[in-house]
C-alpha positions in Angstrom: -43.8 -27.0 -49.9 -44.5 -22.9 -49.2 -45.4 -24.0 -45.5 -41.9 -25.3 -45.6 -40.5 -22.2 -47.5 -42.7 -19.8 -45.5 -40.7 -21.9 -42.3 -37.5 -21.2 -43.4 -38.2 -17.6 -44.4 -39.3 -16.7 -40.9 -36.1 -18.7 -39.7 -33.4 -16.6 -41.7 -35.5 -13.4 -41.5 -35.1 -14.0 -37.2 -31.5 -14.6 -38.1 -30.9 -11.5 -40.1 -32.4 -9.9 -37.5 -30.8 -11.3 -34.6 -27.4 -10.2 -36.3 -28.6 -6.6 -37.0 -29.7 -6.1 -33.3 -25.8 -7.8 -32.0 -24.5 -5.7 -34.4 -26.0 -2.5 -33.5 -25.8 -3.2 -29.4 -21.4 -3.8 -30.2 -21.4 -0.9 -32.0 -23.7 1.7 -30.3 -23.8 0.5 -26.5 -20.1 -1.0 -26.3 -18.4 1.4 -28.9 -16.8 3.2 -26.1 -15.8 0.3 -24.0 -14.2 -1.3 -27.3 -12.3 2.0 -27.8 -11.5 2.8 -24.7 -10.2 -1.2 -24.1 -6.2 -1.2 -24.2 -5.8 -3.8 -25.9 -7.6 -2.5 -29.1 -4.2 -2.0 -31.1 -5.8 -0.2 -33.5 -6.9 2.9 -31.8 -3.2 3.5 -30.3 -2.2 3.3 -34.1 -4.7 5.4 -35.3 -3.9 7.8 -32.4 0.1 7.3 -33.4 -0.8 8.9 -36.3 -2.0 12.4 -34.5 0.0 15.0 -33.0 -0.4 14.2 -29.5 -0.6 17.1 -26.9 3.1 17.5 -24.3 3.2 16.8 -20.8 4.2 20.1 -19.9 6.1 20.7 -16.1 7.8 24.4 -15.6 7.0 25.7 -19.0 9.1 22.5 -20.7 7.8 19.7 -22.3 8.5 16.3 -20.9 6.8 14.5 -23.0 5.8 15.5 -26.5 5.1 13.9 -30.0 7.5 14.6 -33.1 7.1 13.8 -36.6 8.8 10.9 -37.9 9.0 9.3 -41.1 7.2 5.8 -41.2 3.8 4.2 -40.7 2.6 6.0 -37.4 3.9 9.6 -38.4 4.8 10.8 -35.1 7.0 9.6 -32.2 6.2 9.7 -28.4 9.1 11.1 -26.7 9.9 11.3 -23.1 12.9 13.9 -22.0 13.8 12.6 -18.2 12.0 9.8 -19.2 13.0 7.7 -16.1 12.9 11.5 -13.8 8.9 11.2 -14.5 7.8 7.7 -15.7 6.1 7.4 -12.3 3.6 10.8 -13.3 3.9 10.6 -17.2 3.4 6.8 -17.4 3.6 5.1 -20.7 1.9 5.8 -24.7 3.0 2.1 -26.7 1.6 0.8 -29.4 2.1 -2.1 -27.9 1.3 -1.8 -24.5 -1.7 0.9 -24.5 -1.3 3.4 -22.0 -0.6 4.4 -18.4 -0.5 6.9 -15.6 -0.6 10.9 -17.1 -1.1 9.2 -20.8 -3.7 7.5 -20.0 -6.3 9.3 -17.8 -5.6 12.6 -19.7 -5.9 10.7 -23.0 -9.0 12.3 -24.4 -7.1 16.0 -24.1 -3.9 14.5 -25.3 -5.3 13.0 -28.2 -7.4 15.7 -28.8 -10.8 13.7 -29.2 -12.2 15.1 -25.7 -15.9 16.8 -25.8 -14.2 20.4 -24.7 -12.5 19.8 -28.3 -15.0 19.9 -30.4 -14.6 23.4 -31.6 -11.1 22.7 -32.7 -11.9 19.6 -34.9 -14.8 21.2 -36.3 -12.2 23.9 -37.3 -9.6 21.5 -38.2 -12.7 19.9 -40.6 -13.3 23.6 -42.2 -9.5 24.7 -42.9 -8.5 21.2 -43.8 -5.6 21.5 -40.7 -4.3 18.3 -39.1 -6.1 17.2 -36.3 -3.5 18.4 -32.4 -3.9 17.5 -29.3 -4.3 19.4 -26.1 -1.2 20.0 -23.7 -1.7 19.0 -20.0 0.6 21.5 -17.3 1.5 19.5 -14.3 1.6 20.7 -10.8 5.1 19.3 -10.6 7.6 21.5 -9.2 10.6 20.8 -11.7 13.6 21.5 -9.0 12.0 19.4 -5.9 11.8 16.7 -8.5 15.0 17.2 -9.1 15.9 17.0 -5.9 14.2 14.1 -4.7 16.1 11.9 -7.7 19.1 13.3 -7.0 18.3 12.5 -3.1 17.1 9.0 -3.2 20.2 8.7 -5.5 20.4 4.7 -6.6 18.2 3.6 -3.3 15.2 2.0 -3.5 11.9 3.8 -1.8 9.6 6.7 -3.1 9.7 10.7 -2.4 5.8 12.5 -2.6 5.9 16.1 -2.1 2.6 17.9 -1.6 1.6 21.8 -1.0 -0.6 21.4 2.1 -2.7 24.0 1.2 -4.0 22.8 -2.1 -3.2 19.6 -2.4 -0.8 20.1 -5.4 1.7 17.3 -6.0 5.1 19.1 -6.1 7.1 15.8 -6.8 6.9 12.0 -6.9 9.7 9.9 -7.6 9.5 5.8 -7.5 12.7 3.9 -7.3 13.3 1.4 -9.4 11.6 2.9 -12.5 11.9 2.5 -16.3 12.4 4.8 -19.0 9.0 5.0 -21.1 10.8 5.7 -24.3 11.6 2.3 -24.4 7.7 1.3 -24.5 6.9 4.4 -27.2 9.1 2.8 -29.5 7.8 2.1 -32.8 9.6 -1.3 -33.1 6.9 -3.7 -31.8 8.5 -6.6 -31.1 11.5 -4.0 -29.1 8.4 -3.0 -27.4 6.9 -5.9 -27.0 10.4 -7.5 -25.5 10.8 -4.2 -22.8 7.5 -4.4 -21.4 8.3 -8.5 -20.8 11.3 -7.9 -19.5 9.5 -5.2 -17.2 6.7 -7.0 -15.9 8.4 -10.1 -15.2 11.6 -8.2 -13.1 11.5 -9.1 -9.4 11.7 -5.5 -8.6 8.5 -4.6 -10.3 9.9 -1.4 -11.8 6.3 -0.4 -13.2 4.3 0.2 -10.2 5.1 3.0 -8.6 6.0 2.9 -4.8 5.2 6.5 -4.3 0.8 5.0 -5.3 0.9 1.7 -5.8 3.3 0.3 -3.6 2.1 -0.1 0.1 4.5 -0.1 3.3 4.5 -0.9 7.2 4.6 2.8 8.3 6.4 2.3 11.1 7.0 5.2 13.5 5.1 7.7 11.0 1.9 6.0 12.4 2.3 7.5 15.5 0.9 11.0 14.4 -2.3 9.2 13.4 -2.2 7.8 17.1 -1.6 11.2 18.8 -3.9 12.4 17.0 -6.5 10.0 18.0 -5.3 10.9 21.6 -6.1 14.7 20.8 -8.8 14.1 19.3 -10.1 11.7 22.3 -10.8 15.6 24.3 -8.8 12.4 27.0 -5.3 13.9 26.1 -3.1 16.7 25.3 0.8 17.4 24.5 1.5 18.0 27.8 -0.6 14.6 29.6 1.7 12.1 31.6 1.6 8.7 29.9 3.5 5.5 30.4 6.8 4.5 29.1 7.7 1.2 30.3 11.3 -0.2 29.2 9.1 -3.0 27.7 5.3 -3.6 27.3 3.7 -6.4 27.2 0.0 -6.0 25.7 -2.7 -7.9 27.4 -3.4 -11.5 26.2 0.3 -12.1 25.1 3.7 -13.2 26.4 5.4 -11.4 24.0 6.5 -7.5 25.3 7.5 -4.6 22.5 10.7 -2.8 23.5 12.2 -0.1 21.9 14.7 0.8 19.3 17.8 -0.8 20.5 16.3 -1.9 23.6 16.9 1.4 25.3 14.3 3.2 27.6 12.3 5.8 27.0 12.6 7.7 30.5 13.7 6.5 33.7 10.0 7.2 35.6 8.7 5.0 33.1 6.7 7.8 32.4 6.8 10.8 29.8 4.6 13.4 28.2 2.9 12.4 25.0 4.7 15.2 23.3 8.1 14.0 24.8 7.4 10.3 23.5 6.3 11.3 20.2 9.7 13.4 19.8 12.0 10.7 20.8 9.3 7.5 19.0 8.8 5.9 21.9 7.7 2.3 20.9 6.1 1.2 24.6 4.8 4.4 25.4 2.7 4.6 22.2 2.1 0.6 22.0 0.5 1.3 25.5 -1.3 4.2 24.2 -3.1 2.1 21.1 -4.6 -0.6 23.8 -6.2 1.6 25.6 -7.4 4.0 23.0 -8.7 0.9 21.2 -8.8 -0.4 17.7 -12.4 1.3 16.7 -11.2 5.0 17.8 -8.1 4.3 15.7 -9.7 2.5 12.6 -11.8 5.7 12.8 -8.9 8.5 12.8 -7.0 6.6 9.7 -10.0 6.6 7.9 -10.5 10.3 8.7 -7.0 10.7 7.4 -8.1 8.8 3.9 -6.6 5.1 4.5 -8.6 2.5 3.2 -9.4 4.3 0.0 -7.8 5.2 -3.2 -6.9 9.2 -3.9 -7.2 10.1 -7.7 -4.2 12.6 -8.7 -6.0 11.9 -11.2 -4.9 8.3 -11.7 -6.2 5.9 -9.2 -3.7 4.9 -6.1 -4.3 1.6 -4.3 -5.4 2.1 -0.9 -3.6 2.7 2.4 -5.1 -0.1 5.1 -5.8 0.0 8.9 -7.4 -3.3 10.0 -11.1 -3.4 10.8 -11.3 -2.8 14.5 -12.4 -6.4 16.5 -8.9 -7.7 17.0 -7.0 -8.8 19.5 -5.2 -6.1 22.4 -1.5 -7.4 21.2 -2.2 -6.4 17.5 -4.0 -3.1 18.8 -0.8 -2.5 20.4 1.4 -3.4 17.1 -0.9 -1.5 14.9 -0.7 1.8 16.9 3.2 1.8 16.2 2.8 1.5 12.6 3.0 -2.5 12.4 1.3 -5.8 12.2 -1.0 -5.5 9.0 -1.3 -1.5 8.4 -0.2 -0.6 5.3 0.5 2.6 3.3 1.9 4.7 0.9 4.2 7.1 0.5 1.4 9.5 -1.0 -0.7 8.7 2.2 1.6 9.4 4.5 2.6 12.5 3.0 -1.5 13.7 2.9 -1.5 13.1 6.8 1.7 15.5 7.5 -0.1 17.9 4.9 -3.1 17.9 7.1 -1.7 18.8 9.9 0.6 21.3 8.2 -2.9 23.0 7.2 -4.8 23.3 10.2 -6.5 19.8 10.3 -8.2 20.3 6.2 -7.2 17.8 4.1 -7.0 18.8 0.8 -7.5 16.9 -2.4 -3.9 15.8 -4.3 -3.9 16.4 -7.6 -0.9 16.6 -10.4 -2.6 17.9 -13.5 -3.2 21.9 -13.1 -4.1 23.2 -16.4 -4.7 21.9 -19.9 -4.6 23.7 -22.4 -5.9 23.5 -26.1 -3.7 23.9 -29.5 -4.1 27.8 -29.0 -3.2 28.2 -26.1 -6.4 28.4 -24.4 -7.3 27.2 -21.7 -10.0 24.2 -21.6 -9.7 22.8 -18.0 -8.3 23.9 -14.8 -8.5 22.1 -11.1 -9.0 24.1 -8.8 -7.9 22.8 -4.9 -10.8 21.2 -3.4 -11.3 20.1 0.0 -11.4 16.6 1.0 -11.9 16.0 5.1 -11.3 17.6 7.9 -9.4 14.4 9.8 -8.3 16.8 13.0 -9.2 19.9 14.5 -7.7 22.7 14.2 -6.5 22.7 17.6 -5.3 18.7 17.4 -3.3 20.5 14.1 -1.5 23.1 16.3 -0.3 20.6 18.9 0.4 17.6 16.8 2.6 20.7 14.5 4.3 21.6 18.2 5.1 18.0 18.8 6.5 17.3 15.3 9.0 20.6 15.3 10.0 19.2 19.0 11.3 15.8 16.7 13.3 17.6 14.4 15.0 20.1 17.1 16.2 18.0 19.4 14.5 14.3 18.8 14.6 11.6 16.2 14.3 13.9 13.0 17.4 16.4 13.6 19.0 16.0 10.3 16.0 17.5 8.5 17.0 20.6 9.8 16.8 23.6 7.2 19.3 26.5 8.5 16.9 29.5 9.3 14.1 27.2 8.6 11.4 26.1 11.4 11.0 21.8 10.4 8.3 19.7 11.7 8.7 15.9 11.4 8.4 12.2 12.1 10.8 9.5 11.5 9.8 5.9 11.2 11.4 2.8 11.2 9.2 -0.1 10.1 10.3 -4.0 10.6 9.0 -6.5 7.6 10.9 -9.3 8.0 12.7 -11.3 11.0 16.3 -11.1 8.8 15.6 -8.1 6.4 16.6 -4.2 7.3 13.7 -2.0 8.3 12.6 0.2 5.9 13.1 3.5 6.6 10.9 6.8 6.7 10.7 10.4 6.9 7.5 12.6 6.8 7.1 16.7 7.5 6.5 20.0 6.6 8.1 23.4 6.1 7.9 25.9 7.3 6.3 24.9 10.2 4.7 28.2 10.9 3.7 29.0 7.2 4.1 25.4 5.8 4.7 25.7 1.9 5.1 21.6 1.6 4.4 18.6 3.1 6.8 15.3 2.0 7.2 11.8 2.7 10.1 9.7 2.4 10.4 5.7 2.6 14.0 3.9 1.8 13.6 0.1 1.6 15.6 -2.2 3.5 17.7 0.6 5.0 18.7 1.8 1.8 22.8 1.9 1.6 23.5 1.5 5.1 21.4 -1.7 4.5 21.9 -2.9 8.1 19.6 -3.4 11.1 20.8 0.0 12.8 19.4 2.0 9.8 16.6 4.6 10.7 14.0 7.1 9.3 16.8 9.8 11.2 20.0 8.9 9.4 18.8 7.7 6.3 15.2 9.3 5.2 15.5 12.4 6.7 18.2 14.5 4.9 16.4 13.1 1.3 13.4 15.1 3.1 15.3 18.2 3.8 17.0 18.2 0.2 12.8 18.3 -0.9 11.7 21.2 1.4 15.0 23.1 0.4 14.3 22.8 -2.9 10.5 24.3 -3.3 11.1 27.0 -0.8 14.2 28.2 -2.5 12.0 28.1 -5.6 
């Protein structure tokens, strides 16, 4: 009988124990991970129930808590809600967090490490626990102007200052208004976030960073630039420019748009068929740079990896090199399977603009505790070098050629020297094209760098549509706009 006892002693005593260790390694080792988990409801209520910190852009607050009378005690609000919901993202007590809200969360909310001096003194004086604000680099009239640009169109405008990498604006069309997902009504909440995630327009990903694109014409500075950079080529070096071109190991030839030539030699400088997009003459180009030289310069330009502004984008993709001649020769005009966004395309233009450096984007400039005082601030950072700065100076010289007197003349700023490239990028056999812009102002002294893509030929909605007519003058309403500022 003890043998027995003694048994089932040592049995519940390894049990008890067993539970204390499981016990201790959820709450020690996964604390954060359970806090930090978006679906744990109760740390957005517990959090509802601080005064969170404002999204700040200009000096106003576009995003700020207010106290309110029920169970939570304070109500996210979002001024312009739909103006920013692509930066700001999301706080919802039913829905967790997104975007600004969530990656700046520990400031917001106040519980970040830097903090600790203000809830020890909110501990001593007895004060209600604040949270941080967070200034973004958002310049409030080029946002302004890129909404009121893109107008009811579909697409995505990124503006970025080429020499630090600041995001001046970022607007994503469709969109949602966030206040809808802050409400305190759960199942109102719960019902707009459905309604959201299941639309066929997918309103809450943003196509300016999580929305790729064929780049069309716009991926024709990454393959001068490989040209340039080849030490094979410069702005001035004859090149061919067939009426059509038919890439090796196909039957099928690549015109141009509207079947028209690109010069009567069939041949042209590589600056003169950058400035009008010459399809062939670039398809041509691609073959017999080859797929490894480009897969290289797109990489050097930051595709096929995420940027962090500071939330995570999804990747911009150039194939790995091995493929087939005919898709080498698709792929240097911006089709086939390369894919971008508008954020990537506008990093390229900004390189270029700034002398061949790429510079790190970034939206969140300061933050700033309950006082005032400052607790964080980025600084611009460097990421690559894609291009020299010689390759910079020509490829700058080519793209103010497009806008003079090429394919980008209604980006024109009076009094204003504008470098760009328009695109036009097929995705379907019976669809429009969709539609870009990219470039940079002033082209001697560039002060921003933007990108513009309108899907299916936004309102002119037809297959004559074209980064020119339709992209372009959203572009030149951006440019005006932060160097009036």
């Amino acid at each position: 009988m003890n043998t027995t006892l003694r048994r089932l002693a040592s049995v519940v005593m390894v049990m008890f124990l067993a539970l204390m260790v499981s016990t201790t390694w959820i709450q020690f080792f996964h604390a954060d991970e359970l806090n930090d988990d978006n679906r744990n409801v109760r740390k957005i209520w517990a959090q509802f129930g601080t005064d969170r910190g404002p999204i700040v852009v200009d000096g106003e607050a576009i995003a700020q808590s207010t106290p309110v009378d029920d169970q939570f005690g304070y109500q996210r609000e979002y001024t312009q809600g739909r103006l920013y919901s692509s930066l700001t993202g999301y706080f919802s007590v039913v829905s967790g967090t997104s975007k600004i809200e969530d990656t700046e969360n520990d400031f917001l909310s106040g519980s970040a490490d830097a903090l600790w001096m203000d809830r020890l003194r909110n501990t001593l004086t007895g004060t209600d626990p604040q949270g941080s604000s967070v200034e973004l680099t958002i310049d409030a009239a080029a946002q302004q102007a890129a909404w009121d640009a893109l107008g009811d169109q579909r697409g995505a405008v990124v503006a970025v200052e080429p020499s630090t990498g600041k995001i001046l604006a970022m607007v994503s069309k469709p969109n949602y208004d966030p206040n809808d997902l802050a409400t305190h009504d759960s199942q109102a909440a719960n019902d707009a976030y459905t309604k959201l995630a299941n639309a066929d327009d997918d309103p809450l990903l943003s196509r300016a960073t999580n929305w790729t694109y064929p780049p069309g014409s716009t991926f024709k500075l990454v393959t001068a630039a490989t040209a340039l950079e080849s030490g094979d080529y410069d702005a001035d070096t004859v090149i061919d420019a067939p009426d059509t071109y038919q890439p090796p190991g196909t039957d099928r030839k690549i015109g141009n748009y509207g079947g028209t030539s690109c010069a009567a030699s069939g041949e042209m400088s590589l600056a003169d068929a950058l400035r009008i997009s010459c399809n062939t003459a670039f398809a041509e180009l691609g073959v017999d740079l080859g797929s490894e030289a480009l897969y290289d310069q797109a990489e050097a330009f930051g595709f096929n990896a995420p940027f962090e502004v500071p939330f995570s984008t999804v990747e911009s993709i150039y194939p790995e090199p091995g493929f087939e001649d005919a898709l080498v020769a698709q792929s240097a005009i911006g089709q086939w399977d390369v894919r971008t966004t508008p954020l990537q395309v506008a990093m390229t233009s900004a390189a270029i603009a700034n002398d061949g450096d790429m510079m790190a984007p970034y939206s969140v400039d300061t933050i700033r505790d309950p006082q005032l005082e400052v607790v964080q601030e980025n600084e611009p950072s460097r990421l690559d070098q894609p291009i020299s700065s010689e390759t910079a100076a020509q490829l700058t010289d080519m793209m103010v050629s497009v806008v003079e007197s090429g394919s980008g003349t209604s980006a024109q700023i009076s009094g204003v020297t504008v470098a760009g490239k328009t695109g036009t990028a097929q995705h379907g056999t019976d669809l429009p094209p969709h539609v870009w812009f990219t470039g940079f102002a002033p082209a001697e002294d560039p002060q921003v760098a933007v990108a513009v893509v309108v899907e299916n030929g936004g309102t002119v909605g037809t297959s004559e549509a074209t980064g020119g007519a339709v992209a372009a003058p959203i572009a030149r309403a951006v440019m005006e706009a932060v160097l009036n500022g």
